[in-house]
Backbone as CSV, one residue per row, in Angstrom:
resi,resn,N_x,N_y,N_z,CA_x,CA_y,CA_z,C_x,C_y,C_z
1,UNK,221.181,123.078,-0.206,222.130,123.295,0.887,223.518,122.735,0.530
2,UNK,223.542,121.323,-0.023,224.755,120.819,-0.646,225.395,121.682,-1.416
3,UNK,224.441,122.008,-2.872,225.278,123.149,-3.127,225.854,124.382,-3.127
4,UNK,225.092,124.405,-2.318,225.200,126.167,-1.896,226.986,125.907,-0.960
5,UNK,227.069,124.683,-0.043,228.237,124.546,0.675,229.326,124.157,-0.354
6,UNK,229.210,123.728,-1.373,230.063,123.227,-2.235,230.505,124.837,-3.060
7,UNK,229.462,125.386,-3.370,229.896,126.465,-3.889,230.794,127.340,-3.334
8,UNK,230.284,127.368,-1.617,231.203,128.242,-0.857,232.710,128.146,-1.015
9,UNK,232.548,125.905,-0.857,234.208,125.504,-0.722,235.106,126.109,-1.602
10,UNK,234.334,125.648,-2.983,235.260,126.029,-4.439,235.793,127.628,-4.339
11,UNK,234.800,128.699,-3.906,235.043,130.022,-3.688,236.188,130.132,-3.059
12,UNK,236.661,129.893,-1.631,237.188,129.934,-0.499,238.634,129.331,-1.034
13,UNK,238.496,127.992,-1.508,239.761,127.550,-2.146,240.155,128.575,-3.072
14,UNK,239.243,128.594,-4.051,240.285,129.296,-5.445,240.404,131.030,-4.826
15,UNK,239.995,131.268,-3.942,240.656,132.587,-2.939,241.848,132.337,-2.625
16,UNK,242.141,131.157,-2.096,243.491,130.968,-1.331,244.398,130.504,-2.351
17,UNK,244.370,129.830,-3.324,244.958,130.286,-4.862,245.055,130.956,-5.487
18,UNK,244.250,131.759,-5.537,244.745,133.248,-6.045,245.540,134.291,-5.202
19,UNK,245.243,134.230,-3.623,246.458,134.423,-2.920,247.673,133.744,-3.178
20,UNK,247.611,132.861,-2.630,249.454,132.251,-3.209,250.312,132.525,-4.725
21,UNK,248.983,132.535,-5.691,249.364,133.103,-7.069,250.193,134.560,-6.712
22,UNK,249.234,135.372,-6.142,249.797,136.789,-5.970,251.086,137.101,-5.249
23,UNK,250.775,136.719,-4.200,252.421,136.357,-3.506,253.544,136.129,-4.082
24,UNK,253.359,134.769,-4.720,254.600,134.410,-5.945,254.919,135.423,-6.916
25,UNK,253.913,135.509,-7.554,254.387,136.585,-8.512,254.567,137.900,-7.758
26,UNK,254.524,138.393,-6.823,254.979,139.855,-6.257,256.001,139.502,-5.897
27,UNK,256.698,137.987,-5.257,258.286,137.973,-4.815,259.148,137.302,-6.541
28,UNK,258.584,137.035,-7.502,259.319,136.883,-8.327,259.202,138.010,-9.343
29,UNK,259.158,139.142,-8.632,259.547,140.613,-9.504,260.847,140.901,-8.726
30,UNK,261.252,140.887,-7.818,262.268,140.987,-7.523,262.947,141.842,-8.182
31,UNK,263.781,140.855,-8.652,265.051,140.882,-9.811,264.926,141.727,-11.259
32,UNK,263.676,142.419,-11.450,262.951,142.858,-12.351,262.494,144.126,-11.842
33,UNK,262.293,144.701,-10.892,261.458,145.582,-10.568,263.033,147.021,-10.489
34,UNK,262.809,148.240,-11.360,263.553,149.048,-10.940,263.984,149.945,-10.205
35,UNK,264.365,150.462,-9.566,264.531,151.605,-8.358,264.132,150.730,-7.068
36,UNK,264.499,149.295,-6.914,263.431,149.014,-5.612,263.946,149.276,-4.517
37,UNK,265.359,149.105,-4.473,265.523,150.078,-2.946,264.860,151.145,-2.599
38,UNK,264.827,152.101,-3.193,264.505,153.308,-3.141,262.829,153.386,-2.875
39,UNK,261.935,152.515,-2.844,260.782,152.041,-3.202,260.658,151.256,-1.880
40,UNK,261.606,150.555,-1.541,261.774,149.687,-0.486,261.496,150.473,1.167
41,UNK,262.731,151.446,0.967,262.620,152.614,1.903,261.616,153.224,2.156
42,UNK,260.880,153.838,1.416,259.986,154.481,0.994,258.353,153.781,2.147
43,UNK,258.487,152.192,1.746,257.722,151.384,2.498,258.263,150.957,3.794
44,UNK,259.451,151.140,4.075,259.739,150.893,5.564,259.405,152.494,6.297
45,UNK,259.497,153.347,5.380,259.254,154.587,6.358,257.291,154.865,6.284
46,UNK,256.505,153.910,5.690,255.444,153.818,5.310,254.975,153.162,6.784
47,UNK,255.345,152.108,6.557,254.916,150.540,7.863,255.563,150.952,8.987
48,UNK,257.046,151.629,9.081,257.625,151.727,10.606,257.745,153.234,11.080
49,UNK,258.231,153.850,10.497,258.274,155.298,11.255,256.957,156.221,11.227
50,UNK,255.926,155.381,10.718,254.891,156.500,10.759,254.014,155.464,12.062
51,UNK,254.367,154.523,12.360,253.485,153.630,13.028,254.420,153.403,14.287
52,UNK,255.637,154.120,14.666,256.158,154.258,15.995,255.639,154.954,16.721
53,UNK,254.349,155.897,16.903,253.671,156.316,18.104,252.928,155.371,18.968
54,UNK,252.021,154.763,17.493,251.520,153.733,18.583,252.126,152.460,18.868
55,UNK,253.265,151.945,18.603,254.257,151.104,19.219,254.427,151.391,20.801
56,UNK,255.047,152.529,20.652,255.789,152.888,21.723,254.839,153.131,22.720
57,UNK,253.147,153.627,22.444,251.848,153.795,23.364,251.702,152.568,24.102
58,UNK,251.343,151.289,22.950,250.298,150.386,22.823,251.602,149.095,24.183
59,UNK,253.121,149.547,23.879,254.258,148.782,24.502,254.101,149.038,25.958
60,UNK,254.445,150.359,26.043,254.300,151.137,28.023,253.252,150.629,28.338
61,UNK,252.387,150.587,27.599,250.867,150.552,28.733,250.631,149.163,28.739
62,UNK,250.717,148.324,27.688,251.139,146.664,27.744,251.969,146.375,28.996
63,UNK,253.234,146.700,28.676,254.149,146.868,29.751,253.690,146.610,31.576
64,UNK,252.912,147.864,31.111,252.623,148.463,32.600,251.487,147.328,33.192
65,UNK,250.283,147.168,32.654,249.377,146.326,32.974,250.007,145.233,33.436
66,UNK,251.265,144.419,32.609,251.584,143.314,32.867,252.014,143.187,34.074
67,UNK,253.012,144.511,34.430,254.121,144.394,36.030,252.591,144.799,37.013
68,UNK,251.140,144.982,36.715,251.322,145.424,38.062,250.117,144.333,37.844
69,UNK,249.198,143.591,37.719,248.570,142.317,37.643,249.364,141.336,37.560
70,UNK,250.859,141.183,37.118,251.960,140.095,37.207,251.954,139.981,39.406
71,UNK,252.273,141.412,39.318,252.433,141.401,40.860,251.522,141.097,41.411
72,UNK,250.528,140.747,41.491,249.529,140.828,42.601,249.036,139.184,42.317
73,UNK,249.233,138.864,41.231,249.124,136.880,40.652,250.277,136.405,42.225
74,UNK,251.837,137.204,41.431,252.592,136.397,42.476,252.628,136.706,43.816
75,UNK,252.000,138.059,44.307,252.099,138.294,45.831,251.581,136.868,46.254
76,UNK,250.342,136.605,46.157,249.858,135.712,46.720,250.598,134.370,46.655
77,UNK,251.236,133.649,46.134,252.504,133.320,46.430,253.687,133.471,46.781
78,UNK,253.808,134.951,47.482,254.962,134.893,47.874,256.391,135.135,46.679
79,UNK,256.083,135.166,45.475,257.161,135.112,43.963,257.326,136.499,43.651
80,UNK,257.282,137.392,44.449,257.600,139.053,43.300,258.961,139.102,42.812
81,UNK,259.562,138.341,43.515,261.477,138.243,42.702,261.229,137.463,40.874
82,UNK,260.133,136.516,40.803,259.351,136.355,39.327,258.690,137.617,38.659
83,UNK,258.683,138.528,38.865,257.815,140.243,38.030,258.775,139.805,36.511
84,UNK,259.885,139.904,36.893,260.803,140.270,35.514,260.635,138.659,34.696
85,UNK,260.334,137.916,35.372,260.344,136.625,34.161,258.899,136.635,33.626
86,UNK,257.925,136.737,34.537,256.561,137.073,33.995,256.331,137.675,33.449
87,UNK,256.553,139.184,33.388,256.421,140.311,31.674,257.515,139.822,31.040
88,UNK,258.808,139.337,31.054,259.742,139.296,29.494,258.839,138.124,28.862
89,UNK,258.634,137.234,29.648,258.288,135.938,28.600,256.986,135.830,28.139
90,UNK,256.247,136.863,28.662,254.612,137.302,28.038,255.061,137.949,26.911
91,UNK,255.963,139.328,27.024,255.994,139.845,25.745,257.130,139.522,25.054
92,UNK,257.996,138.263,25.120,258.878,138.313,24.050,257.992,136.476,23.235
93,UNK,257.041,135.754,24.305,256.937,134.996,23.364,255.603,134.713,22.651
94,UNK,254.172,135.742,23.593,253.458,135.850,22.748,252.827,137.921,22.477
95,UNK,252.793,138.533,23.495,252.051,139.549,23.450,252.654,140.781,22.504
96,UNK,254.075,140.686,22.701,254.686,141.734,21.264,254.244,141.491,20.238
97,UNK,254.366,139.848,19.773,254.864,140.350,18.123,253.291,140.051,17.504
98,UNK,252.067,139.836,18.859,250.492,139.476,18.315,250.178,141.314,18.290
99,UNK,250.614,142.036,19.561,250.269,143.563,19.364,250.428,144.119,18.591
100,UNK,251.697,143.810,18.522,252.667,144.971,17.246,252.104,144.597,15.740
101,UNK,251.911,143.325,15.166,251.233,142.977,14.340,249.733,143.547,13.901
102,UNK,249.188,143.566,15.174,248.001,143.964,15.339,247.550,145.412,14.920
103,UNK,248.828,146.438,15.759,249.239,147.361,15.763,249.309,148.113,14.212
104,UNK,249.938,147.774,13.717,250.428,147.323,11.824,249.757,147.468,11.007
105,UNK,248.372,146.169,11.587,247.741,146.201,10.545,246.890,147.262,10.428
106,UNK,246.216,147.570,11.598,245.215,148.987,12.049,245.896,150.144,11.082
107,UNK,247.047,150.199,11.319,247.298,151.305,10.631,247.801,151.570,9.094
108,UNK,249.131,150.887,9.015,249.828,150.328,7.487,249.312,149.504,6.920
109,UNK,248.170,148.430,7.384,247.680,147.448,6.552,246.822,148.363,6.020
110,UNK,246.060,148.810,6.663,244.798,149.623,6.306,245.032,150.642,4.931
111,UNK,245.913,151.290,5.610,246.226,152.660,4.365,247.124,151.757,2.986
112,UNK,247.817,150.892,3.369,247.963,149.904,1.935,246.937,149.411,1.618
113,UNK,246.172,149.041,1.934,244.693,148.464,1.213,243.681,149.617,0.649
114,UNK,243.396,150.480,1.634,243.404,151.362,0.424,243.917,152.048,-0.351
115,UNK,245.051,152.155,-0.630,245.648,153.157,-1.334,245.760,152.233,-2.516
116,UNK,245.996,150.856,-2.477,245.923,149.907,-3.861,244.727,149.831,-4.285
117,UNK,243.022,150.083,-3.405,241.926,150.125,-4.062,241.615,151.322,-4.616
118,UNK,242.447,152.506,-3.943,242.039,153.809,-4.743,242.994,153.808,-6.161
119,UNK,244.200,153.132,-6.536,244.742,152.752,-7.279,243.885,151.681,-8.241
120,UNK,243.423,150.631,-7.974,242.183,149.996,-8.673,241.290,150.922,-9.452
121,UNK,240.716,151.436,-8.276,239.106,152.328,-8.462,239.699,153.440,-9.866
122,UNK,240.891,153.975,-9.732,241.190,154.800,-10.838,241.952,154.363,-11.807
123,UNK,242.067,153.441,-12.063,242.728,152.867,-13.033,244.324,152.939,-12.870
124,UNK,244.555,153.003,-12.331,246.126,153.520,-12.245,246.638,152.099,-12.334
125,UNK,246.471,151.181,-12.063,247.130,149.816,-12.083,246.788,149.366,-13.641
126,UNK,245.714,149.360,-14.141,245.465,149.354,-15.502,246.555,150.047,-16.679
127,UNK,246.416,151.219,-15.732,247.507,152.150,-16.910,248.488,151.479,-16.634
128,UNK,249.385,151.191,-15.150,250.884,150.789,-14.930,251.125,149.003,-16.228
129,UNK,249.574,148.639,-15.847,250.060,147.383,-16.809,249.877,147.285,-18.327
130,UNK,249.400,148.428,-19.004,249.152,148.918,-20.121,250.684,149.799,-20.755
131,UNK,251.267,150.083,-19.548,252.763,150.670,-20.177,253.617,149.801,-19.940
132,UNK,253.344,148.465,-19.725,254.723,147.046,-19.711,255.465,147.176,-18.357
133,UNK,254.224,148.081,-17.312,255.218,148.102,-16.569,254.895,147.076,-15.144
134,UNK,255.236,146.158,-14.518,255.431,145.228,-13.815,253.985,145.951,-12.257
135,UNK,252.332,146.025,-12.457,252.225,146.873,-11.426,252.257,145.894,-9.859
136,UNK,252.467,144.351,-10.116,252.643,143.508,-8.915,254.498,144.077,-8.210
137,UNK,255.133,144.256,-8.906,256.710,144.514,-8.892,256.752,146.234,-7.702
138,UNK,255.941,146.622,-9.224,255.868,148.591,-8.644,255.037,148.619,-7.322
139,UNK,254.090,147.965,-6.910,252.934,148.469,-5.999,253.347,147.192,-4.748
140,UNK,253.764,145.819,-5.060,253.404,145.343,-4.035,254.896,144.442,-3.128
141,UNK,255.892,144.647,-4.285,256.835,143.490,-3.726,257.863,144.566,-2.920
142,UNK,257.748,145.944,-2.945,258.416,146.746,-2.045,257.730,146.515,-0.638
143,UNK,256.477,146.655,-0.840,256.067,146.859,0.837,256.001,145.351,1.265
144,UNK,255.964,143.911,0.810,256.288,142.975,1.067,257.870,142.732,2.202
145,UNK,258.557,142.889,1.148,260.470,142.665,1.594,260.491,143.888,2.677
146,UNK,259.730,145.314,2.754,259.434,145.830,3.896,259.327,145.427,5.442
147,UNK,258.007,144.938,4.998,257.429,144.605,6.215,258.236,142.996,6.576
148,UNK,259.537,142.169,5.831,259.931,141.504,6.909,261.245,142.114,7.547
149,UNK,261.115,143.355,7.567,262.416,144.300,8.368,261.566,144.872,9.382
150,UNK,260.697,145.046,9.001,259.728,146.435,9.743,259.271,145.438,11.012
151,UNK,258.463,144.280,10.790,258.097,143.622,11.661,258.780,143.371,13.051
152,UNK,260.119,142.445,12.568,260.854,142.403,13.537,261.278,143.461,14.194
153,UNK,261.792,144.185,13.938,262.204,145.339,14.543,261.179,146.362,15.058
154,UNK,259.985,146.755,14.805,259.091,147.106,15.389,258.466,146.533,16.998
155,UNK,258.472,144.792,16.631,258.227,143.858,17.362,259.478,143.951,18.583
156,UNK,260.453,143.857,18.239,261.479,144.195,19.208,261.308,145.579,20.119
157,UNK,261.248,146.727,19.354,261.144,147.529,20.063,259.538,147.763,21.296
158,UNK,258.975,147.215,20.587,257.663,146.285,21.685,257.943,146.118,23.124
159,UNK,258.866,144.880,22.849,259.676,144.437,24.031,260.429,145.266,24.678
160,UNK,261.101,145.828,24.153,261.987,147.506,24.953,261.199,147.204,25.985
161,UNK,260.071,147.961,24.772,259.059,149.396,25.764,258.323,148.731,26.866
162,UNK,257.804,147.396,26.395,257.250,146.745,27.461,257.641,146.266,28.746
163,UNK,259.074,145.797,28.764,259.932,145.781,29.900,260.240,146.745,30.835
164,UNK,260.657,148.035,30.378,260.366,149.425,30.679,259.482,149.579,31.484
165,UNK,258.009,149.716,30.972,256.811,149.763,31.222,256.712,148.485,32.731
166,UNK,256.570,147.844,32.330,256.644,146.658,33.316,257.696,146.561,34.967
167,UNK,259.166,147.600,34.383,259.680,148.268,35.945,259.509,149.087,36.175
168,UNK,258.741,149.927,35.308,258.240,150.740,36.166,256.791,150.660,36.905
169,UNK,256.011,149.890,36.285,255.178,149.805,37.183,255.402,148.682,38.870
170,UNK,256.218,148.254,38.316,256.862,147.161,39.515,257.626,147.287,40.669
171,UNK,258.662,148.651,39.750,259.740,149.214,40.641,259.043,150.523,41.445
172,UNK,258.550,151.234,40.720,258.456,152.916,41.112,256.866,152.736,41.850
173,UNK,255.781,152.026,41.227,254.499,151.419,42.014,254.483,150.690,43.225
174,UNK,255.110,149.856,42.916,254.613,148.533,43.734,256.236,148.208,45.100
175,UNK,257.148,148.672,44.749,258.602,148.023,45.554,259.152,147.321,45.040
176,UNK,259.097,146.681,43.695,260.125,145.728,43.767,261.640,146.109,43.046
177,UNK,262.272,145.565,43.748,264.004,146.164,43.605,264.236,145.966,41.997
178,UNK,264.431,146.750,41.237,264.804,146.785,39.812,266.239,145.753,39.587
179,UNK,267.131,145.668,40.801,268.098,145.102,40.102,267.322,143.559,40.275
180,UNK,266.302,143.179,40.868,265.614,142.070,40.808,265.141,141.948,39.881
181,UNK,264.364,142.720,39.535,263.273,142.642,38.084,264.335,141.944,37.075
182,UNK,265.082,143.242,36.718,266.341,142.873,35.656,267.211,141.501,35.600
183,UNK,267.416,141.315,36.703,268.089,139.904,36.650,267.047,138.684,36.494
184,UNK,266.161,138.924,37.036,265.124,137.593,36.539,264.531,138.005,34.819
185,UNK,265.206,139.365,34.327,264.431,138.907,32.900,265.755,138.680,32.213
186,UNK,266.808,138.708,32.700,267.729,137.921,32.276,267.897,136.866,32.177
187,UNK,267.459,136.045,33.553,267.766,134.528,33.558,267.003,134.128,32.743
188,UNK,265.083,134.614,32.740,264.168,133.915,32.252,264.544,134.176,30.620
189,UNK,264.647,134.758,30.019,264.562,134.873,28.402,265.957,134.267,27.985
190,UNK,265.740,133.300,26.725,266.627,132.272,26.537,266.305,132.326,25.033
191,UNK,267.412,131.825,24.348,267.662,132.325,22.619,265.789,131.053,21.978
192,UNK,265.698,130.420,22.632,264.645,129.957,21.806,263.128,130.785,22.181
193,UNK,263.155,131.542,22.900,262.163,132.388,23.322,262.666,133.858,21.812
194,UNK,263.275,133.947,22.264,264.113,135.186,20.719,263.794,134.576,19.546
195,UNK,263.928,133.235,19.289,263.706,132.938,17.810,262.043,132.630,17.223
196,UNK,261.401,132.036,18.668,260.149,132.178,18.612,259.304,133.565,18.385
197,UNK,259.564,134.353,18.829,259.461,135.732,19.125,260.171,136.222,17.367
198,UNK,261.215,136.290,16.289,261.346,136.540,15.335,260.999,135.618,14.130
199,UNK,260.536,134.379,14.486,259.876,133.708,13.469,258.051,134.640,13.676
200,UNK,257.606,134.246,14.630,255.840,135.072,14.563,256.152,136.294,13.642
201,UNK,256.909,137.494,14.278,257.025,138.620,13.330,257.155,138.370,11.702
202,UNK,257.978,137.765,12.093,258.074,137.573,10.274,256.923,136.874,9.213
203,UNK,256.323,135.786,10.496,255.188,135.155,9.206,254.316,136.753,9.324
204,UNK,254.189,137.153,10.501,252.875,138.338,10.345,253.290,139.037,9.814
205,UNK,254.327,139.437,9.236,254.695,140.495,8.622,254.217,140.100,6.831
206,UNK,254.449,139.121,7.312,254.563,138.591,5.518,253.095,138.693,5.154
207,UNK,252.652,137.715,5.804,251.131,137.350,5.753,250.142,138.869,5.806
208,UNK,249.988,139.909,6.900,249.443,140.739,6.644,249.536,141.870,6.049
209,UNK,250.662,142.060,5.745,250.729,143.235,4.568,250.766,142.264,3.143
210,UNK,250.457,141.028,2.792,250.206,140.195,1.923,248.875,140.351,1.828
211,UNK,248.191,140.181,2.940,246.714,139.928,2.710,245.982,141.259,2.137
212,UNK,246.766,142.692,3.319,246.080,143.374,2.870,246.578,144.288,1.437
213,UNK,247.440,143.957,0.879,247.759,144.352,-0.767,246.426,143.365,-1.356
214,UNK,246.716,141.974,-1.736,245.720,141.609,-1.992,244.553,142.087,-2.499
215,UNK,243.626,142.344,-1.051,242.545,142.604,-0.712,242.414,144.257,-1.531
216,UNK,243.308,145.328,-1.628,243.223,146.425,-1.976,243.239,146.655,-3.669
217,UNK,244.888,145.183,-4.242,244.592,145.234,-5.506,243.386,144.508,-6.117
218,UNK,242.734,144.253,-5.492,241.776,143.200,-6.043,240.115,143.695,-5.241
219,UNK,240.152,144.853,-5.119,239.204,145.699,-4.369,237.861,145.734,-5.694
220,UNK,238.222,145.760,-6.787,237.635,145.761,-7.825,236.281,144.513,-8.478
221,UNK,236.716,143.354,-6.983,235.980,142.011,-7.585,235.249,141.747,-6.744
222,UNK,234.994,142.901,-5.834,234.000,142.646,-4.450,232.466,143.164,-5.085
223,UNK,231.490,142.193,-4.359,230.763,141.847,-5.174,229.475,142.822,-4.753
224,UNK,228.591,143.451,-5.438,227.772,144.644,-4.872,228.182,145.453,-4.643
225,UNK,229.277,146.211,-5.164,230.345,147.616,-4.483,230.946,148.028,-5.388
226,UNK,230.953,148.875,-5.788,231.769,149.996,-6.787,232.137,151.290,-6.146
227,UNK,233.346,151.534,-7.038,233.916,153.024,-6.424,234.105,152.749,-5.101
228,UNK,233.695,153.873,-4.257,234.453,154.337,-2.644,233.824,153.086,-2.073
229,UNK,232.664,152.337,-2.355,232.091,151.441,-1.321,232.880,150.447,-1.504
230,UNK,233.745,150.303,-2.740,234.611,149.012,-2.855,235.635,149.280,-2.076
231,UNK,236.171,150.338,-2.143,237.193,150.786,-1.678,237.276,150.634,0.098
232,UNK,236.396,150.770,0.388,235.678,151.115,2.051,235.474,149.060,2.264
233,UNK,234.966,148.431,1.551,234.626,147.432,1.983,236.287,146.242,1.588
234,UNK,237.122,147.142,0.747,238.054,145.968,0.723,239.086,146.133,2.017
235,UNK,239.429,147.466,2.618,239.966,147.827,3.523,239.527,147.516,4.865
236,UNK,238.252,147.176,4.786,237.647,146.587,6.359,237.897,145.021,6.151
237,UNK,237.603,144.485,4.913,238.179,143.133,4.660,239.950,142.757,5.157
238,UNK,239.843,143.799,4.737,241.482,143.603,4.485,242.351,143.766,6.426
239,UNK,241.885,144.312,6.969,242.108,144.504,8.721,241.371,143.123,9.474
240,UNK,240.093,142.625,8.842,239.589,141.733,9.503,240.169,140.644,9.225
241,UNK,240.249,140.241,7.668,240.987,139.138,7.854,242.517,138.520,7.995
242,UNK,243.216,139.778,8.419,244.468,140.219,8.508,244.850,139.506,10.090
243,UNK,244.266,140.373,10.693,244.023,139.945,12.263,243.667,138.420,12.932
244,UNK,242.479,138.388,11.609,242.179,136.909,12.259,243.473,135.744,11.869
245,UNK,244.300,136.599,10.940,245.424,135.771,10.238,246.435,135.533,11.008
246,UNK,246.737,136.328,11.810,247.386,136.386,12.837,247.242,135.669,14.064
247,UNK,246.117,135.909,14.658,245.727,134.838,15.659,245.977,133.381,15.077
248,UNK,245.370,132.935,13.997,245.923,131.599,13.694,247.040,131.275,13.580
249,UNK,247.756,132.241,12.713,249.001,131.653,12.547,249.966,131.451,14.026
250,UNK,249.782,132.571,14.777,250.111,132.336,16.408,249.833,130.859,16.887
251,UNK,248.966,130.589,16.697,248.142,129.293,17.842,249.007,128.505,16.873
252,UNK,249.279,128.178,15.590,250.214,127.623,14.576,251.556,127.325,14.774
253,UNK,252.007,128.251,15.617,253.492,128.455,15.200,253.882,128.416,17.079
254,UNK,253.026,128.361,17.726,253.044,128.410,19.547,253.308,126.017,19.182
255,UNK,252.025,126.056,18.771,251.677,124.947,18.478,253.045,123.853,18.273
256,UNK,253.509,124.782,17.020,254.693,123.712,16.694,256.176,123.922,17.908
257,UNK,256.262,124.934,18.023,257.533,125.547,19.190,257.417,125.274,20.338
258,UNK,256.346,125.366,20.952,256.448,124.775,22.400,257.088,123.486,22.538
């Protein structure tokens, strides 16, 4: 039993070293890697414009739930002139940038994890590093520097939609005067609620399209699985522990800011 737990530890650690290894070396291609704008783009229209449907879904209906269970918390006190401070400061300081993240990974984490294990599975990363050519640089440090544009700004537009969502279910549902709503999510949201709200995006941004490259270039070392089953099992890896990465780092970063 001792060793079997000792074995686990050593595993688990030199995982999380070989993550940080990978990381480093995908942000110190940088300066080395050619065409990367162009490569760069390429991954912001990868992570953000193909993943604005369900933003803009997953925001309204967030939104909406919030203004009309916000309302019925404060009827009973007597507070509906509070609707607009209760949804901004749900979704600007935890429920955007945990959704939208969430959001992300379901979709862009996923199809980057596999598309680097179907890249594994066929050698194509073999060949890229067999022609001198950088394949941590080519495959992973574009959609990295991506996703800390994509995040925030995805995450923002969250908030739009959710506010939106939130007068209208408040205003056009329930009665409450919009120029009320609006002015209490004015008063209530304050620049350290904004910076809280663009620090989360950014570690999740980093962290899960980190994890799930990772998990996709390295689809090859999962153990009992070859071909499509590797491929299939690094991509469910790669969403699960993406997510759960997120929740921690949240409770992390709530932790230190509050």
């Amino acid at each position: 039993m001792v060793a079997s737990l000792g074995s686990y530890t050593i595993g688990r650690v030199r995982g999380l070293g070989g993550f940080a290894l990978f990381i480093a070396r995908s942000l110190g291609a940088v300066f080395s890697t050619r065409r990367l704008p162009a490569r760069i783009g390429r991954a912001v229209y990868e992570q953000g414009f193909r993943c604005l449907p369900v933003i803009l879904i997953v925001g309204m209906f967030t939104g909406l739930v919030l203004g009309l269970q916000g309302y019925y918390v404060l009827n009973r006190f007597g507070s509906e002139g509070l609707l607009g401070a209760l949804v901004s400061l749900s979704l600007v300081r935890e429920m955007a940038p945990v959704l939208a993240a969430l959001m992300l990974v379901g979709q862009a984490g996923s199809a980057l994890a596999a598309e680097l294990g179907i890249q594994r599975n066929s050698e194509q990363i073999v060949a890229l590093d067999t022609m001198g050519i950088d394949s941590h640089g080519y495959l992973v440090t574009p959609r990295l520097l991506a996703a800390l544009f994509v995040f925030p700004a995805q995450t923002a537009l969250f908030v739009a939609v959710g506010l939106w969502g939130g007068s209208l279910s408040g205003s056009l549902l329930l009665g409450v005067d919009p120029g009320i709503y609006w002015s209490s999510v004015h008063r209530a949201v304050e620049a350290e609620d904004v910076r809280e709200c663009l620090i989360k995006a950014l570690t999740f941004g980093a962290l899960t399209i980190g994890i799930c490259a990772y998990q996709g270039f390295h689809a090859h070392r999962i153990r009992r699985a070859t071909g499509a089953r590797a491929v299939s099992a690094a991509t469910t890896k790669a969403v699960v522990i993406s997510s759960i990465a997120v929740l921690a780092a949240d409770y992390v970063i709530t932790s230190f800011l509050v």
